[in-house]
NUMIDO-916296 format. One line per field, with one value per atom (N, C-alpha, C, O): residue number from 0; residue in one letter; atom name; x, y, z. Coordinates in Angstrom, 3 decimals, padded with zeros to 6 digits. Example, Ala and Ser with C-alpha at 12.3 -4.5 7.8 and 13.67 -1.06 7.14 Angstrom:
// residues 2
seq = 0; 0; 0; 0; 1; 1; 1; 1
type = a; a; a; a; s; s; s; s
atom = N; CA; C; O; N; CA; C; O
east = 013.190; 012.300; 013.200; 014.236; 012.850; 013.670; 012.900; 013.409
north = -005.690; -004.500; -003.300; -003.319; -002.250; -001.060; 000.030; 001.138
up = 007.800; 007.800; 007.800; 008.465; 007.080; 007.140; 007.870; 008.039
// end
This chain:
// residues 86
seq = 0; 0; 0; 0; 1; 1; 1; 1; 2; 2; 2; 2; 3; 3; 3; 3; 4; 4; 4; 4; 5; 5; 5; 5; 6; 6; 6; 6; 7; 7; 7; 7; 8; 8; 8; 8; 9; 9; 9; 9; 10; 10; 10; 10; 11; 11; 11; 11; 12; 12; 12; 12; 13; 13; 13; 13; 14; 14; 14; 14; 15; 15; 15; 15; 16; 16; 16; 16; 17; 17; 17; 17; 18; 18; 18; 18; 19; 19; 19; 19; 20; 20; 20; 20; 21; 21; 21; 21; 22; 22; 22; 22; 23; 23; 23; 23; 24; 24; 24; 24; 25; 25; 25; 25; 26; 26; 26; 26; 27; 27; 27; 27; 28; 28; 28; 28; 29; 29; 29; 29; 30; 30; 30; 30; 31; 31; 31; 31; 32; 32; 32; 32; 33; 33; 33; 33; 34; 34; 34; 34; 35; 35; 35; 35; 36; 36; 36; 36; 37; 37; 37; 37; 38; 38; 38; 38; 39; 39; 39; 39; 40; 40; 40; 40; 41; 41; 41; 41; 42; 42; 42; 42; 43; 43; 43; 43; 44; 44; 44; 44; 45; 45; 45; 45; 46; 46; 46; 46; 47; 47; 47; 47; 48; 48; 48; 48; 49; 49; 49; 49; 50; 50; 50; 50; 51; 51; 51; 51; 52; 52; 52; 52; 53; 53; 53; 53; 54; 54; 54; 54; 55; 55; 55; 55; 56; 56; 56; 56; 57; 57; 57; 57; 58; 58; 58; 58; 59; 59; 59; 59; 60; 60; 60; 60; 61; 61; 61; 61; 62; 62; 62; 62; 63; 63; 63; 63; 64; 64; 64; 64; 65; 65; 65; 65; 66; 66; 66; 66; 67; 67; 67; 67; 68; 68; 68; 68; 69; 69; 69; 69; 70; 70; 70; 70; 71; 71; 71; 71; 72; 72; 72; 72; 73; 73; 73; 73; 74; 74; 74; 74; 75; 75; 75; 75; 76; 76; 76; 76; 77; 77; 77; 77; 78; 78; 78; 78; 79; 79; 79; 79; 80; 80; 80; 80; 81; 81; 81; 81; 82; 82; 82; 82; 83; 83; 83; 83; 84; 84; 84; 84; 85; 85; 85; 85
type = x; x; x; x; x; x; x; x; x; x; x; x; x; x; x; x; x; x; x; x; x; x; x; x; x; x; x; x; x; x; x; x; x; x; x; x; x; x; x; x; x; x; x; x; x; x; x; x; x; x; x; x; x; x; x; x; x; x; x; x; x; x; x; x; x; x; x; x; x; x; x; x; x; x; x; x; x; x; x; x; x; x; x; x; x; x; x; x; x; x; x; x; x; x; x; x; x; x; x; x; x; x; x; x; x; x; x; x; x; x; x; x; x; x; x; x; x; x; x; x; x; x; x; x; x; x; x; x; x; x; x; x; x; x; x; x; x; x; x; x; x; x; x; x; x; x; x; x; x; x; x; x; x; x; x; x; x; x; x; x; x; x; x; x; x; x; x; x; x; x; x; x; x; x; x; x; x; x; x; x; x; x; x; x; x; x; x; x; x; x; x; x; x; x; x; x; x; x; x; x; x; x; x; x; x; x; x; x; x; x; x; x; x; x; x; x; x; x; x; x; x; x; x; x; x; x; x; x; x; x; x; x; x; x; x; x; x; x; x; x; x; x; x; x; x; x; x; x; x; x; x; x; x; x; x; x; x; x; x; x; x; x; x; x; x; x; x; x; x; x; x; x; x; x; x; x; x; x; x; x; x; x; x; x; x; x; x; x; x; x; x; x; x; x; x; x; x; x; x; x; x; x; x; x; x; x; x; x; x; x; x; x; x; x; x; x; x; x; x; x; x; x; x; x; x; x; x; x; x; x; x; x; x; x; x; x; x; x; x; x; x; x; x; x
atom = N; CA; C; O; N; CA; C; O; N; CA; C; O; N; CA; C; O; N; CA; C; O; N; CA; C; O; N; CA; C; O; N; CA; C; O; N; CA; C; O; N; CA; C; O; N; CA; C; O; N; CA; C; O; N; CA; C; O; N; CA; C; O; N; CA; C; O; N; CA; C; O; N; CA; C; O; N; CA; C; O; N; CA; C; O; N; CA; C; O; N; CA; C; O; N; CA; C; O; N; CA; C; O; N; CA; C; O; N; CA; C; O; N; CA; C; O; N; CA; C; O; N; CA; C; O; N; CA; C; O; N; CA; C; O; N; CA; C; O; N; CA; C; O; N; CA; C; O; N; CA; C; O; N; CA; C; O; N; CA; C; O; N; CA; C; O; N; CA; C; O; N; CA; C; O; N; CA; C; O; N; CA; C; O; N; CA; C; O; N; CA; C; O; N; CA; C; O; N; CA; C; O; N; CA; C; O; N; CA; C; O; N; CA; C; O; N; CA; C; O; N; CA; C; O; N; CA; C; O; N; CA; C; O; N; CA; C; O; N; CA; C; O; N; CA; C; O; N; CA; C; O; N; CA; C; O; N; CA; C; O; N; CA; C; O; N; CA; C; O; N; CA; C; O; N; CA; C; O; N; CA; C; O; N; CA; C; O; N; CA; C; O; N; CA; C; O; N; CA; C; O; N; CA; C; O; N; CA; C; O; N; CA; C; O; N; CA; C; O; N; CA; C; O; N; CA; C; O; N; CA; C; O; N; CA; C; O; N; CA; C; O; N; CA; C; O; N; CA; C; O; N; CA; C; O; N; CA; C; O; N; CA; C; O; N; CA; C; O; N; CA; C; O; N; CA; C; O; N; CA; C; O; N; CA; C; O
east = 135.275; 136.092; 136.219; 135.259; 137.463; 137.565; 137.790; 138.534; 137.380; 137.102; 137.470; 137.257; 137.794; 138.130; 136.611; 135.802; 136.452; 134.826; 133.989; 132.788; 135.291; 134.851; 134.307; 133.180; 134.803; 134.276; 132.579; 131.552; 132.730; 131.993; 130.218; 129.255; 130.070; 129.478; 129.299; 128.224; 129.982; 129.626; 128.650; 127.744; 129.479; 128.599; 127.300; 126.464; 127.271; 125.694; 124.842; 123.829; 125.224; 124.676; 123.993; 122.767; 124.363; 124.414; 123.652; 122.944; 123.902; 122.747; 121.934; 120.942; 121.713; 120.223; 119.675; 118.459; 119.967; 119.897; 119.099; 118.384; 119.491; 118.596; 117.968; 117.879; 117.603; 116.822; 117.057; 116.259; 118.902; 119.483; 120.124; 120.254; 120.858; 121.622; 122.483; 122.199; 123.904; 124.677; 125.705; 126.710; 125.327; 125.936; 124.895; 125.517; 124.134; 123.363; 124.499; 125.129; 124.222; 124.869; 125.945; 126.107; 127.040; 128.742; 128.375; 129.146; 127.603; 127.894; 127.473; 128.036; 126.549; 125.805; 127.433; 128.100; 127.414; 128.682; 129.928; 130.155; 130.580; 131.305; 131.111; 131.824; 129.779; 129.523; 129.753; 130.427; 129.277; 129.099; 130.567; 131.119; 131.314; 132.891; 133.601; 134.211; 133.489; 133.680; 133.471; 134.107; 132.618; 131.698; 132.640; 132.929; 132.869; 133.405; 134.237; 134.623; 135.004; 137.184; 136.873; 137.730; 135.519; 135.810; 135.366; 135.227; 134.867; 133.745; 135.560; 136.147; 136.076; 137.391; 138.101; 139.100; 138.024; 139.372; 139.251; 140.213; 137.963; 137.435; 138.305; 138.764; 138.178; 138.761; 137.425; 136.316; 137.769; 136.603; 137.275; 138.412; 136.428; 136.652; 135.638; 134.436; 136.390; 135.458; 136.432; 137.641; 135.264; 136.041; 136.585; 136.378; 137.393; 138.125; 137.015; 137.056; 136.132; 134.853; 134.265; 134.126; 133.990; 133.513; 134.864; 134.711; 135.797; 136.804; 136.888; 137.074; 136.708; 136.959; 135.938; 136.041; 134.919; 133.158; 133.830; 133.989; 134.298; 134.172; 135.201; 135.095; 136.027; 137.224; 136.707; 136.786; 136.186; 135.252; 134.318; 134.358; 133.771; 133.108; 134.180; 134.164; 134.675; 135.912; 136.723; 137.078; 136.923; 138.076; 137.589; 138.330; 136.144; 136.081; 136.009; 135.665; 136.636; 136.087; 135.176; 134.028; 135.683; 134.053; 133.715; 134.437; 132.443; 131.443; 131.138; 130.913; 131.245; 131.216; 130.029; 129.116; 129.685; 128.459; 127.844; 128.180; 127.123; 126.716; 127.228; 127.893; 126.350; 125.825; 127.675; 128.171; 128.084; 129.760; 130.696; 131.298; 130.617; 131.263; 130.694; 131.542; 129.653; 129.141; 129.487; 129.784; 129.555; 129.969; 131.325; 131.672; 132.370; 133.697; 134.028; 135.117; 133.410; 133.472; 132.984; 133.014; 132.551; 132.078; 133.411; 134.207; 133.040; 134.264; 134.029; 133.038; 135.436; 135.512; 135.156; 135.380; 134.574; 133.590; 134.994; 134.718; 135.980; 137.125; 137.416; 137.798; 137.221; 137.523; 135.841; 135.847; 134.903; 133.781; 133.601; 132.585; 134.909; 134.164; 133.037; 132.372; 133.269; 132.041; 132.468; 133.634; 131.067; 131.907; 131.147; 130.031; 131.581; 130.058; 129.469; 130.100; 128.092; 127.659; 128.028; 128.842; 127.546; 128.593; 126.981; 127.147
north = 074.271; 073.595; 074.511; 074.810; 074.933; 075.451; 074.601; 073.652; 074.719; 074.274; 074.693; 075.905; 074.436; 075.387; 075.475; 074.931; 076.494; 077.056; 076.182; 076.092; 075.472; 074.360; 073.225; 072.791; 072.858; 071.640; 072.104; 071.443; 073.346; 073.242; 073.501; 073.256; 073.823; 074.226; 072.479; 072.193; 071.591; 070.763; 069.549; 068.716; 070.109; 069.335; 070.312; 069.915; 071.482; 072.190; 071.533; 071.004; 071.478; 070.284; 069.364; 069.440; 068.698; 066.984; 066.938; 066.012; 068.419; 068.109; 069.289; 069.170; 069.852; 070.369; 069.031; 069.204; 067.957; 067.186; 065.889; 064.909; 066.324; 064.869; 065.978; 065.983; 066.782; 067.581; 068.161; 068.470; 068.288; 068.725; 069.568; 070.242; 070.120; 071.755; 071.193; 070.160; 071.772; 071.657; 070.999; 070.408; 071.168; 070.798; 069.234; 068.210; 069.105; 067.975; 066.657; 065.699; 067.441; 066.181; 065.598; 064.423; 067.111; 066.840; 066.151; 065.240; 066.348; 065.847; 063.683; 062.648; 063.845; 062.254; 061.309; 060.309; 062.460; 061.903; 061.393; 060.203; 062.346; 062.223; 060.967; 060.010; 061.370; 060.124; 058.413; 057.531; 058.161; 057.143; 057.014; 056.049; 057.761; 057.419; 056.813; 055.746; 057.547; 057.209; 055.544; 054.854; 055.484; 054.162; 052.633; 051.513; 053.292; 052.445; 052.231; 051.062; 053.278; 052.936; 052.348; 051.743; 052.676; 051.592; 050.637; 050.084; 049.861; 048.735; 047.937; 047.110; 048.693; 047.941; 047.959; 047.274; 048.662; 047.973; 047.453; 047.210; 047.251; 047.123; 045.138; 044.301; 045.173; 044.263; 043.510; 044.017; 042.159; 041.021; 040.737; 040.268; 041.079; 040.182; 038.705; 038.732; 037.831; 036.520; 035.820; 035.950; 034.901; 034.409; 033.271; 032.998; 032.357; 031.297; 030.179; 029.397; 030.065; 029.343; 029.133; 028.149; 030.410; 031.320; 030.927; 030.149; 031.305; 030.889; 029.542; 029.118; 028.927; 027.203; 026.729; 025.900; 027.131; 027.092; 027.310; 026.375; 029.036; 029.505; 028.404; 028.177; 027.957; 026.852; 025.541; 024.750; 025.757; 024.287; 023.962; 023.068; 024.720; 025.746; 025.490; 024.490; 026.228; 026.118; 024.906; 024.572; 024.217; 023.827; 022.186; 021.542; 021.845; 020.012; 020.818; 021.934; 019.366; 020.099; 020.332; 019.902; 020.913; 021.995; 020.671; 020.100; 020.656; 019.845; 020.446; 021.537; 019.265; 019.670; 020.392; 019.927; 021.305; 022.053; 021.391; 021.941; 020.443; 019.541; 020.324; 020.146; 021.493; 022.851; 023.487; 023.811; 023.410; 024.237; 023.195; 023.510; 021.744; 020.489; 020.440; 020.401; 020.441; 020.606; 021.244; 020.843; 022.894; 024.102; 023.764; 023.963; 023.034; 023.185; 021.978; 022.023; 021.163; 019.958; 020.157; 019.341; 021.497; 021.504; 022.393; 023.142; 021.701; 022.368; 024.308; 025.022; 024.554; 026.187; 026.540; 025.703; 027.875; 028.112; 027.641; 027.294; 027.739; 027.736; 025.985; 025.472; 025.253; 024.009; 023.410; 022.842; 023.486; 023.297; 023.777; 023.736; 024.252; 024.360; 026.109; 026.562; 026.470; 027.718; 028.527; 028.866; 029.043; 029.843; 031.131; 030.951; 032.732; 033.842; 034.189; 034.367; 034.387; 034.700; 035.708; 036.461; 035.915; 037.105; 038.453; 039.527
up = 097.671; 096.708; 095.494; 094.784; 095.305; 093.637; 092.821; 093.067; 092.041; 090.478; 089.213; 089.203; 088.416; 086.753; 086.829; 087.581; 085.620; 085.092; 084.151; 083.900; 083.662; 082.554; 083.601; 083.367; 084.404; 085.229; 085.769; 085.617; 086.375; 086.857; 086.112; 086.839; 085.169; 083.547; 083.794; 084.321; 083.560; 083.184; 084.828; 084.805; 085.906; 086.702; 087.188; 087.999; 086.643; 086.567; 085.738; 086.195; 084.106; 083.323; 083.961; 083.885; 084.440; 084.932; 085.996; 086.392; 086.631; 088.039; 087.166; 087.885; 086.652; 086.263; 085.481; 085.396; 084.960; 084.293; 085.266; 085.056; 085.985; 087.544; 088.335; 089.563; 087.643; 088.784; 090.083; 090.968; 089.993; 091.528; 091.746; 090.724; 092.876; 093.052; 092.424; 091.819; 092.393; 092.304; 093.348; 092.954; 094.937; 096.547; 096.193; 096.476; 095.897; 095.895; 095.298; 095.748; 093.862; 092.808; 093.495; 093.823; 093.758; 094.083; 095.481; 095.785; 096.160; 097.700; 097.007; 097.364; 096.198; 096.241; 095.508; 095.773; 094.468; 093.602; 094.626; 094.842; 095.129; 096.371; 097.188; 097.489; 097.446; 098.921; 097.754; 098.285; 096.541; 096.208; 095.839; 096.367; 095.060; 095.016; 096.242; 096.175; 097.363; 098.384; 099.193; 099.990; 098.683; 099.087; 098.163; 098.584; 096.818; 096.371; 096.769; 096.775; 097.344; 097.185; 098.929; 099.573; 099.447; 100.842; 100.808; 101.899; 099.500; 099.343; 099.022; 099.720; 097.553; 097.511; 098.199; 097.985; 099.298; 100.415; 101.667; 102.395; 101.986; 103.471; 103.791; 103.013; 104.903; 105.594; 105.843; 106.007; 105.838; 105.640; 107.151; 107.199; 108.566; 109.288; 110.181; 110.442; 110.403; 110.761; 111.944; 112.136; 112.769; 113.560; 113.106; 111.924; 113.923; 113.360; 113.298; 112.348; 114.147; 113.449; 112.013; 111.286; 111.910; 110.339; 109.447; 108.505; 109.653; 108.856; 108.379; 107.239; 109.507; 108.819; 108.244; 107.339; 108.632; 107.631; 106.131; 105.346; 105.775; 104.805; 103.754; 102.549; 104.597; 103.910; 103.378; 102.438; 104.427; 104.186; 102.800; 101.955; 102.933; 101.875; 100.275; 099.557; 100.168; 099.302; 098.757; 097.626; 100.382; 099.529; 098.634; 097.891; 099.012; 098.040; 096.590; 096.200; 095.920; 094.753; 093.699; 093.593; 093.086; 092.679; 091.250; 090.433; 091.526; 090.459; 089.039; 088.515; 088.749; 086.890; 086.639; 087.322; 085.962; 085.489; 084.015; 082.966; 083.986; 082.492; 081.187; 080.167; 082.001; 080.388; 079.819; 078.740; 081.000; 080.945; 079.964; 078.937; 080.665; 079.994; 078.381; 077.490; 078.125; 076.621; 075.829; 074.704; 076.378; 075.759; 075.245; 074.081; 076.542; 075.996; 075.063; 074.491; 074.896; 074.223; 072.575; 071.654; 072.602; 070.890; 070.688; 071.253; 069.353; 068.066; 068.252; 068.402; 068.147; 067.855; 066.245; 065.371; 065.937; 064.789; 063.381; 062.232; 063.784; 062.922; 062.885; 061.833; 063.978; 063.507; 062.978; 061.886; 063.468; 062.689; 061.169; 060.475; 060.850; 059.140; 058.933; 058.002; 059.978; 059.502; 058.765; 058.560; 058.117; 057.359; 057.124; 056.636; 057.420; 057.651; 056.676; 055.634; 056.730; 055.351; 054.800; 055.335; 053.701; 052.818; 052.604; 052.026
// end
């Protein structure tokens, strides 16, 4: 792989910096980038069993959370009157 001189200065940095070659860092770096862009696009597959579970699952509806209902039921800091200290 070529590189500008400036890039590569800086991923010497970074892997002398974790204690690694240089083929080390770029190969781990690589492999984990990698990992992501297939984590975001991978295909979820299930059978139609699993499917109607997962729906099932989903679709009653969802129960009030006490602590959530409270939170939204108090005044915002602007209609409560607050005021920041100085």
């Amino acid at each position: 792989m070529r590189l500008p001189e400036a890039d590569v200065v800086v991923i010497d940095l970074a892997a002398s910096l974790r204690g690694r070659s240089r083929t080390d860092f770029v190969r781990e770096a690589a492999v984990r980038a990698a990992e992501e862009v297939l984590m975001d696009h991978g295909l979820i597959r299930m059978s139609p069993e699993g499917f109607a579970d997962f729906m099932g699952i989903l679709s009653p509806p969802a129960a009030p959370v006490p602590e959530m209902v409270e939170l939204a039921r108090r005044p915002t800091p602007w209609e409560a009157g607050y005021e920041p200290k100085q």
